[in-house]
PALOFI-946265 format. One line per 8 residues: their letters; for each residue x, y, z of N, C-alpha, C. Coordinates in steps of 0.2 Angstrom, whole numbers. Atoms other than C-alpha are relative to their C-alpha. Example, Ala and Ser with C-alpha at 12.3 -4.5 7.8 and 13.67 -1.06 7.14 Angstrom:
as> 4:-6:0:62:-22:39:4:6:0 ~ -4:-6:-1:68:-5:36:-4:5:3
This chain:
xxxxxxxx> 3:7:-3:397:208:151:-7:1:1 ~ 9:-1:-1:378:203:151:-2:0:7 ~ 0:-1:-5:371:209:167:-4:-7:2 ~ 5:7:-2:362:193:176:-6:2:3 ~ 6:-2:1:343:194:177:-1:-4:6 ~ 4:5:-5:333:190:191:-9:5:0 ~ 6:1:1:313:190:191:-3:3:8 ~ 1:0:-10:306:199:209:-8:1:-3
xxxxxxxx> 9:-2:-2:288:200:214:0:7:3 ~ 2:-6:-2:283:218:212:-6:0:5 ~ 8:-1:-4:268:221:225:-2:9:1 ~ 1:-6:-2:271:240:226:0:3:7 ~ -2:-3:-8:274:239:245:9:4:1 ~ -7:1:-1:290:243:254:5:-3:-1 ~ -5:5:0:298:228:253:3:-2:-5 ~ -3:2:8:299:223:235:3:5:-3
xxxxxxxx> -3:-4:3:302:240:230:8:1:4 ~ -6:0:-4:317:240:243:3:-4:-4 ~ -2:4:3:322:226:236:3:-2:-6 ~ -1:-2:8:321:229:217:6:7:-1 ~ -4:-4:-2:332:243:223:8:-1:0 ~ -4:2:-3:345:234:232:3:-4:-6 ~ -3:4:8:348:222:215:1:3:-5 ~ -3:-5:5:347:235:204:7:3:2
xxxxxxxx> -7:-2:-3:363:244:215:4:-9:-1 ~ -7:6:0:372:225:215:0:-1:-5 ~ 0:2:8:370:226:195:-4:-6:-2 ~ 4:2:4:357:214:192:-5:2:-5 ~ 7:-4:5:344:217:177:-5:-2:3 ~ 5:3:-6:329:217:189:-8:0:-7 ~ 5:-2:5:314:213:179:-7:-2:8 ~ 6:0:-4:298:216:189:-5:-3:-2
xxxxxxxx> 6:2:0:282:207:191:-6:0:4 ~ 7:-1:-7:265:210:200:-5:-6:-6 ~ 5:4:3:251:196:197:-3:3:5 ~ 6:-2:0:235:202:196:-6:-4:4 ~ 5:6:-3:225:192:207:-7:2:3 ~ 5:-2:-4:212:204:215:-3:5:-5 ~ 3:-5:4:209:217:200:1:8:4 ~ 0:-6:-2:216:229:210:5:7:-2
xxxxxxxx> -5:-5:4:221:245:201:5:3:4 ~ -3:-4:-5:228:254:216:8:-4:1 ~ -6:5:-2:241:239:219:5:1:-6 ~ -4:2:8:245:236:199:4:7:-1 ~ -2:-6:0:248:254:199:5:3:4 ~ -8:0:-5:261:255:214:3:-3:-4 ~ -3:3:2:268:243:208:5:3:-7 ~ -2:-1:7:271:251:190:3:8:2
xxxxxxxx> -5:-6:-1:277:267:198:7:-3:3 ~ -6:2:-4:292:257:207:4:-2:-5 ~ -3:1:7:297:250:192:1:8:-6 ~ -3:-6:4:296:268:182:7:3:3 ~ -1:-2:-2:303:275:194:9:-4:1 ~ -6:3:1:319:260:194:3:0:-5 ~ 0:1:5:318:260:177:1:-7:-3 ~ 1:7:-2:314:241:178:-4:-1:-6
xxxxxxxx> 6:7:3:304:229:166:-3:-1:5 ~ 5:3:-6:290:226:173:-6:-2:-3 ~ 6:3:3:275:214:166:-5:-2:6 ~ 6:1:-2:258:212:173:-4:-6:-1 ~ 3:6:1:250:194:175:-5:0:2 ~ 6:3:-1:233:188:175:1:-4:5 ~ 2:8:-5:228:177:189:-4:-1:4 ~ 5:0:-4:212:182:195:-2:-8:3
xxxxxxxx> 2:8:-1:205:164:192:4:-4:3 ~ -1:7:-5:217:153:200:2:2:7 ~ 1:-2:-7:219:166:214:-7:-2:5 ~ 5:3:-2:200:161:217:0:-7:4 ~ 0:5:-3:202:146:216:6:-5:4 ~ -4:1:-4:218:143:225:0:1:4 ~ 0:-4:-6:217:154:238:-7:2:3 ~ 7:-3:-2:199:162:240:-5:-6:1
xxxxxxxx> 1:7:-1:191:144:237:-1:-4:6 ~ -2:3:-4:199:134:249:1:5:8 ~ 1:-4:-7:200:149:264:-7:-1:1 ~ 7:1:0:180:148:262:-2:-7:4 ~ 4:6:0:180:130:262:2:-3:6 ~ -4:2:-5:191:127:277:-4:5:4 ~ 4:-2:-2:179:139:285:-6:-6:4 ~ 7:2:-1:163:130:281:1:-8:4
xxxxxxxx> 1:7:-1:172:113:289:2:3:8 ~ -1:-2:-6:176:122:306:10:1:1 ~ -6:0:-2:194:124:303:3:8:-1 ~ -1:-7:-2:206:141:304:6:-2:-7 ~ -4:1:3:215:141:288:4:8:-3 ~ -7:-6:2:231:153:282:2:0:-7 ~ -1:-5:7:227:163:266:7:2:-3 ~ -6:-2:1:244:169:266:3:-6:-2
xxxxxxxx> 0:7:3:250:150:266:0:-3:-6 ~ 3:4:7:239:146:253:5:4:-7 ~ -4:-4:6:247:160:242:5:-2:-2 ~ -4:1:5:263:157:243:1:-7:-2 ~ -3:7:4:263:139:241:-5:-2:-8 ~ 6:-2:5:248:140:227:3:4:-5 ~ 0:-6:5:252:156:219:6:3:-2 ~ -8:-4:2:269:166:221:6:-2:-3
xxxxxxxx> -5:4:4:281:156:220:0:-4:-6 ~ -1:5:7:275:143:208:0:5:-6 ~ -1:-5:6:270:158:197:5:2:0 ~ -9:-5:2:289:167:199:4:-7:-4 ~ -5:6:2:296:149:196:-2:-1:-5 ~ 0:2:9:286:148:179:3:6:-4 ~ -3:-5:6:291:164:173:6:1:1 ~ -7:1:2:308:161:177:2:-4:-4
xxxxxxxx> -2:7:3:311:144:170:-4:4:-8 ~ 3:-5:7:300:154:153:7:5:0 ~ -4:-3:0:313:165:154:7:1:0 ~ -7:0:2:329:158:153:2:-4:7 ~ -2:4:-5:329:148:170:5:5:4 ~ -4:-6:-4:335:165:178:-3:1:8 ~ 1:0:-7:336:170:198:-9:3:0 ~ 6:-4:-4:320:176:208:1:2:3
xxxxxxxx> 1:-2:-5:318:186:221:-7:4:4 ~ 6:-2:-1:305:192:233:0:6:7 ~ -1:-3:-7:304:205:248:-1:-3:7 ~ 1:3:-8:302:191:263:6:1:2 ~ -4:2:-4:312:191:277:1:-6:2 ~ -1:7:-1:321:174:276:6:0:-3 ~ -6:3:4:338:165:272:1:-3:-4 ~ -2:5:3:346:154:260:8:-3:1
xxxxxxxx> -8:4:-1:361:144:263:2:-7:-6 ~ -2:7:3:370:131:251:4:-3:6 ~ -2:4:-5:378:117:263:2:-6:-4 ~ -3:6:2:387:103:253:-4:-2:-5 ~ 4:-2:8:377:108:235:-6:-3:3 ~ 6:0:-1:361:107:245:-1:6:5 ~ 2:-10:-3:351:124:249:-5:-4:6 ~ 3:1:-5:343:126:264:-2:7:3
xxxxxxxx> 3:-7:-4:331:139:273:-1:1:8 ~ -3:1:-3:337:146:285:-6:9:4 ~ 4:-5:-2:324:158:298:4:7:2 ~ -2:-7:-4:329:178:299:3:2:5 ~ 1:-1:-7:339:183:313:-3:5:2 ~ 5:-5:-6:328:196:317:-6:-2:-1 ~ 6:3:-1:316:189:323:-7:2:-1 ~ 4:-5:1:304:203:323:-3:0:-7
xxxxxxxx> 3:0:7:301:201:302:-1:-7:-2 ~ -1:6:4:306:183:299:-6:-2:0 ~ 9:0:5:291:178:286:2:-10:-2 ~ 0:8:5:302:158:285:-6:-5:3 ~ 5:3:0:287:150:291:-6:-1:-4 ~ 7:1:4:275:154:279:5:-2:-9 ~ -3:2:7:289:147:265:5:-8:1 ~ -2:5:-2:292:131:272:1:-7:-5
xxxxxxxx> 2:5:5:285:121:256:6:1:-4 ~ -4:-1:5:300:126:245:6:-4:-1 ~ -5:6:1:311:113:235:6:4:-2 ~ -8:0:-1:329:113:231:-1:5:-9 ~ 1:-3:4:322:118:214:-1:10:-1 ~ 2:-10:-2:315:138:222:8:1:4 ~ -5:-2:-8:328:139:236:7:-1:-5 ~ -7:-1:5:343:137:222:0:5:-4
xxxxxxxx> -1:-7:5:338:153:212:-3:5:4 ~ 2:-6:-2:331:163:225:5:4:7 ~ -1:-5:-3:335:178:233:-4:5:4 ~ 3:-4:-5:331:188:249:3:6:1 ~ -4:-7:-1:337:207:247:-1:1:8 ~ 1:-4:-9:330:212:265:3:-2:6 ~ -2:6:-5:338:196:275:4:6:6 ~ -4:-2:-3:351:208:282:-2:7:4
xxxxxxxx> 4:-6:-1:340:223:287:-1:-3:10 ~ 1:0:-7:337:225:306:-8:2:4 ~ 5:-4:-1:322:237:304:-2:1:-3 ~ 4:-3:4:308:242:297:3:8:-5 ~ 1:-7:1:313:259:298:8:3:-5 ~ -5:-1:3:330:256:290:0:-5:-9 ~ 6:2:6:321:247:274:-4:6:-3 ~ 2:-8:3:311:264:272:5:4:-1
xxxxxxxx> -6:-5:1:328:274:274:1:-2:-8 ~ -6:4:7:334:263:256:-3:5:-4 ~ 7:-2:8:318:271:245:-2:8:1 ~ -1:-7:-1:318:288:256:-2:5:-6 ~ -1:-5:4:323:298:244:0:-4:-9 ~ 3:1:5:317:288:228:-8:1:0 ~ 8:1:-1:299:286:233:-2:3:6 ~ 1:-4:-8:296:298:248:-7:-3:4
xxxxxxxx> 6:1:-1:277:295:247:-1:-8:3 ~ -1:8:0:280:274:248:3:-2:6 ~ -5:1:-10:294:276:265:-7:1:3 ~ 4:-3:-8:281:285:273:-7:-5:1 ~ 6:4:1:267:272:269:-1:-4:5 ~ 4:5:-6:256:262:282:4:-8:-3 ~ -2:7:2:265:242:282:-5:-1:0 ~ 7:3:3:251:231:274:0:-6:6
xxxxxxxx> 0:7:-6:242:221:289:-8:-3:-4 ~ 6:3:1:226:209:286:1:-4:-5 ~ 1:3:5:221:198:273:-2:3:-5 ~ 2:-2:4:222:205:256:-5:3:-5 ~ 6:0:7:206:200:245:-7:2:8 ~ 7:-1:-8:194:205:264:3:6:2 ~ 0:-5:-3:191:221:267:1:3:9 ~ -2:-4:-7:198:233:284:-8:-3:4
xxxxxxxx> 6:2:-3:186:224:296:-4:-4:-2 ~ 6:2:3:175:216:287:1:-9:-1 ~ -2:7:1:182:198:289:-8:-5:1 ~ 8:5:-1:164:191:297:-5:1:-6 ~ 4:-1:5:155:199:283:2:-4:-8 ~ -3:4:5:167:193:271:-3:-8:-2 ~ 3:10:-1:162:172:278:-6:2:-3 ~ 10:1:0:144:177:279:-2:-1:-6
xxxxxxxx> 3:-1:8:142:183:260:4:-6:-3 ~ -4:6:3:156:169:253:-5:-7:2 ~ 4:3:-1:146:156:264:-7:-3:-2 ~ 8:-1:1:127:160:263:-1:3:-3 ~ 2:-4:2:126:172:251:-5:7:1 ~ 4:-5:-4:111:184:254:-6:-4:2 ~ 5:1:-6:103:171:266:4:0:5 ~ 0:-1:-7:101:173:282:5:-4:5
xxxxxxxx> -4:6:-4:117:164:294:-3:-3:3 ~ 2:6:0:114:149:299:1:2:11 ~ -4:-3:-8:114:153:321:0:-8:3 ~ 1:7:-3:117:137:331:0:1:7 ~ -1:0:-9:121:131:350:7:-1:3 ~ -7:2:-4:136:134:361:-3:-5:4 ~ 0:3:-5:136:120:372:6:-4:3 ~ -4:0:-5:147:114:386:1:-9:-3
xxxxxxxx> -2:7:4:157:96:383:-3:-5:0 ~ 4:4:1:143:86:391:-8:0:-6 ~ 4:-2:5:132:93:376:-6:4:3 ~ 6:-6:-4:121:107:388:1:6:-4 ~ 2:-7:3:115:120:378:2:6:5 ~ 0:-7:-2:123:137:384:-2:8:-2 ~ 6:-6:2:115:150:375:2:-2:-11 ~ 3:0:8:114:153:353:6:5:-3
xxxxxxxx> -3:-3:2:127:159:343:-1:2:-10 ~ 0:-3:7:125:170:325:2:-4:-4 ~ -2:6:5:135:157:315:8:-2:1 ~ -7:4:-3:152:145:317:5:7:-4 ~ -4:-5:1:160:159:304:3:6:3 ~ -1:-4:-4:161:171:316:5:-2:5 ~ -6:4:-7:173:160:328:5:-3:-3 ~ -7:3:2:188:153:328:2:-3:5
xxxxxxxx> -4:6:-5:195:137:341:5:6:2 ~ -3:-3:-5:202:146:355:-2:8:1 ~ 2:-5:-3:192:162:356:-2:0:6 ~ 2:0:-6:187:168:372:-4:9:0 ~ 3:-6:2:180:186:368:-6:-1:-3 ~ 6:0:6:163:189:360:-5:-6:0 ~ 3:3:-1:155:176:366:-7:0:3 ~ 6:1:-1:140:181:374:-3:-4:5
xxxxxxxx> 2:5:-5:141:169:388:-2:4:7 ~ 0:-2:-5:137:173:406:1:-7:3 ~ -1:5:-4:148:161:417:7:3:4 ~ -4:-3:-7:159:162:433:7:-2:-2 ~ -5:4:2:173:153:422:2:3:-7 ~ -4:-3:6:184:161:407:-1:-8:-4 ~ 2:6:6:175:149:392:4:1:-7 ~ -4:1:5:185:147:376:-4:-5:-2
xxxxxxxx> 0:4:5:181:140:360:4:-7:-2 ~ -5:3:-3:188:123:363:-3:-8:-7 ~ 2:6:6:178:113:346:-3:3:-3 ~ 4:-1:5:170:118:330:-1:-6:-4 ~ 3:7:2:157:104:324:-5:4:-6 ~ 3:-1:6:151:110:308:-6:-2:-3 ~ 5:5:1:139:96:304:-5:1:4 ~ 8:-5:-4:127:103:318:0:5:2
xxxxxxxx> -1:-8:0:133:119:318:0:1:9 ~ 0:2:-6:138:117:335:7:3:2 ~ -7:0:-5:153:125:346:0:-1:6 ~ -2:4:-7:161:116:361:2:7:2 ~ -5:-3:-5:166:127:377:0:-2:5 ~ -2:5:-6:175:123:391:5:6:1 ~ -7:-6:-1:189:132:401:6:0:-3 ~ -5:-1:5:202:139:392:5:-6:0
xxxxxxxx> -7:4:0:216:126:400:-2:-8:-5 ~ 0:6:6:207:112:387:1:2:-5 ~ -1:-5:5:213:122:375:8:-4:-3 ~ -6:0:1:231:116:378:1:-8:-3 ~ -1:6:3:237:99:368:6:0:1 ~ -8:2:0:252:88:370:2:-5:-9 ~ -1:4:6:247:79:354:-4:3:-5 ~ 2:-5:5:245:87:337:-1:-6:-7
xxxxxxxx> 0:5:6:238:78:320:5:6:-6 ~ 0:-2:6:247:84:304:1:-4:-4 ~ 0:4:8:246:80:286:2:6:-2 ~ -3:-3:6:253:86:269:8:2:3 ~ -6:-2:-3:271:87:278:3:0:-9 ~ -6:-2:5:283:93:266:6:0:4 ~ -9:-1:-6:301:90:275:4:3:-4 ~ -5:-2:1:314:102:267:5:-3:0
xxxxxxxx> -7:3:-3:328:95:276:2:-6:-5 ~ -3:6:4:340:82:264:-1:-7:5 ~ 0:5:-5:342:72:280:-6:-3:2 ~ 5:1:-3:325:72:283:-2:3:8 ~ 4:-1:-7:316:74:303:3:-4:3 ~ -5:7:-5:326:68:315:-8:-1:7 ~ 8:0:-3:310:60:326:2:3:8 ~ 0:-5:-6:318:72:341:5:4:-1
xxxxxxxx> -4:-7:3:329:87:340:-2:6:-3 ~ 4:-4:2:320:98:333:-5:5:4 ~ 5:-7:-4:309:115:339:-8:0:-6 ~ 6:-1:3:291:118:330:-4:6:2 ~ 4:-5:-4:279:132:331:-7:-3:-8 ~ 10:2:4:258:132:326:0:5:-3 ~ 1:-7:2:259:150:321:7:4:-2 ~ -5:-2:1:270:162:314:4:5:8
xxxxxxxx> -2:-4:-6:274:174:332:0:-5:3 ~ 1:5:-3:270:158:339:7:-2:6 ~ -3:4:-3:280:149:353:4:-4:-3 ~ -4:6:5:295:137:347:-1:-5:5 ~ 0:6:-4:290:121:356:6:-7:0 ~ -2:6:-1:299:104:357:-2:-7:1 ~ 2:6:-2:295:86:357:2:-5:-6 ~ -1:6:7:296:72:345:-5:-4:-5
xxxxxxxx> 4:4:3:287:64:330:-2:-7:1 ~ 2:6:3:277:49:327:-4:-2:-5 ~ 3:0:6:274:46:308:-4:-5:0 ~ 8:3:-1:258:38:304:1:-3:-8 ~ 0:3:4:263:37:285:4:5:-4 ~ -8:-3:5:276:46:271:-3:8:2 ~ 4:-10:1:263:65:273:-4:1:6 ~ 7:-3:-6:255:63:290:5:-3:8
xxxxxxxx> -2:2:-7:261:62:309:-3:2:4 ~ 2:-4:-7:257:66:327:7:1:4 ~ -5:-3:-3:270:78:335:-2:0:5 ~ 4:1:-9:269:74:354:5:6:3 ~ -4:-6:-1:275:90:362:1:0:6 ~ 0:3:-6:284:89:378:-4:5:4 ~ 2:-4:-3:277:107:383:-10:-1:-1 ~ 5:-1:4:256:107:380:-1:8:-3
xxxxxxxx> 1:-4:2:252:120:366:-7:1:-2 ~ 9:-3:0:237:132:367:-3:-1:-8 ~ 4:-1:4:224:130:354:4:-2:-7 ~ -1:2:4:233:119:340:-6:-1:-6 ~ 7:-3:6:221:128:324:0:-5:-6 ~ 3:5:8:215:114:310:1:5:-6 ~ -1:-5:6:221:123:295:4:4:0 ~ -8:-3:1:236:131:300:5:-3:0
xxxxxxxx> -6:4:0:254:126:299:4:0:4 ~ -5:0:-6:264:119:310:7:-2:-4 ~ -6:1:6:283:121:304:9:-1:5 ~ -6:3:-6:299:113:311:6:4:-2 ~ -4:-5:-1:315:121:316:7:-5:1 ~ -8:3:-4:334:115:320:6:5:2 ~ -2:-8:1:340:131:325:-3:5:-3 ~ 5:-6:3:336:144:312:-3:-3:-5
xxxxxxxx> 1:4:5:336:130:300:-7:-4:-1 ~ 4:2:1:318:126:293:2:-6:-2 ~ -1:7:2:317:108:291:-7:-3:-3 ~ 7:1:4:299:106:283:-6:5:6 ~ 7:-1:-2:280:108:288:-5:-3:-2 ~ 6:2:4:264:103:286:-8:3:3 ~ 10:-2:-4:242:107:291:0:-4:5 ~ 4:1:-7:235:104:307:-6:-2:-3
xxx> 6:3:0:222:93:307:-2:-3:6 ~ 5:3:-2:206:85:317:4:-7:4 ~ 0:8:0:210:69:325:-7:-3:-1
């Protein structure tokens, strides 16, 4: 009998190769893929030892250019507007997935899968994503965009895993070198550290950053900051203030290169704009019942919807939540059960 195929994202980490592991042991034909998106040898090359090493197919895709401009692009430009945007986000919804879904459907309309810790559930011939119970890994927040299309041929080898360190046990003794490896933390295409450098040069090039004025909410000039890239809405660190009151970054005004401070507790918001909602859920959003988080570690909050139009709301939240960031995703909850998401924006 012909074994049944499925498509995973090689990245050359732990996870994927775990994973490519796990499906090869339950008899699927695992074919591997790594997209190229950074020209990074080091990566392509893991990557292609995990597959020798499975004895896997493995194909190597271009995708500098639309990584650029899908990912790299737009993290830049959500920047230069004073907003805090999520690279990873952008990826999978942009990059990973749509690319796995073209080479599957190319391919014979065969499964996928990927090393996230997340679930799938069918429920009365409609699938449904469902967040990890170990809470400690689940990745369903940053996969909230995915239609009935992904979530009916994908597969999560790791969902059942408890620990990191039982995930390295699986490869132990296939890839010694690979268990023992550092988990991958930071942003990918931005060098260890070098995040402010990264804006600077992306930004301004090789001129000089642009330094402007912290000032207080009545518009008092409090001293001069280096440039808005450097900040992010709700710091309090590194600012270079002398004042008798714990100040946070509480507005980023782009337009005159201007950031608001104020005591941290103006930080906190009971009412959040979002656009681009994507709702998962068949049923839709119920406008109460529902939990919400801004971040992935994040807090799961509570309150109710009021839609503005079919892609945009203001979630009123009964608790107030710290430092709701312009360009990150806020993502709904019904238990484990992701019910959509969408961007944080400005009012």
């Amino acid at each position: 009998m012909e074994k049944k195929k499925v498509i995973i994202g090689l990245s050359g980490g732990i996870d994927s190769a775990a994973s490519a592991y796990l499906l090869k042991n339950e008899g699927y034909e695992v074919i591997g893929v790594t997209f190229n998106f950074l020209n990074a040898e080091n990566t392509i090359n893991a990557a292609r030892k995990v597959a020798e090493k499975l004895n896997i197919e493995h194909h190597v895709l271009a995708a500098q250019n639309q990584f650029k401009e899908k990912v790299i692009d737009p993290f830049v430009a959500g920047y230069r507007q004073g907003e805090t945007p999520n690279p990873c986000m952008l990826c999978n919804q942009n990059m990973k997935f749509k690319l796995l879904g073209e080479f599957a459907a190319a391919n014979g309309d065969v499964m996928i899968a990927t090393g996230h810790y997340a679930e799938v559930r069918k429920h009365e011939n409609v699938y449904q994503l469902w967040a990890s119970p170990n809470p400690n890994k689940d990745q369903s927040y940053f996969l909230y965009h995915l239609d009935q299309n992904l979530l009916g041929r994908l597969l999560f080898p790791l969902n059942g895993f408890e620990s990191k360190a039982a995930v390295r046990k699986i490869i132990l003794g296939l890839l010694p070198e690979l268990s023992r490896g550092k988990e991958s933390q930071g942003i990918c295409f931005i060098p260890k550290k070098g995040h402010g450098l990264f804006l600077k040069e992306a930004m301004f090039g090789n001129n000089p950053t642009a330094p402007g004025n912290f000032v207080d909410v009545t518009g008092k000039i409090l001293g001069r900051h280096p440039g808005i890239h450097q900040f992010t809405l709700g710091q309090t660190r590194g600012l270079g203030i002398n004042s008798d009151k714990r100040l946070a970054v509480v507005e980023v005004i782009p337009a005159t290169n201007t950031m608001v401070l104020d005591e941290e507790k103006a930080l906190f918001q009971s009412r959040i704009l979002v656009d681009e909602l994507i709702i998962q859920s068949q049923n839709g959003l119920p406008k109460t019942g529902f939990s919400f988080k801004t971040c992935r570690w994040g807090h799961e909050y509570e309150g109710h919807i009021e839609w503005l139009s079919r892609t945009q709301a203001i979630i009123h939240s009964d608790v107030p939540v710290r430092a709701p960031a312009p360009g990150q995703a806020l993502v709904f909850y019904q238990g484990r059960q992701v019910l959509g998401g969408g961007i944080i924006k400005r009012f």
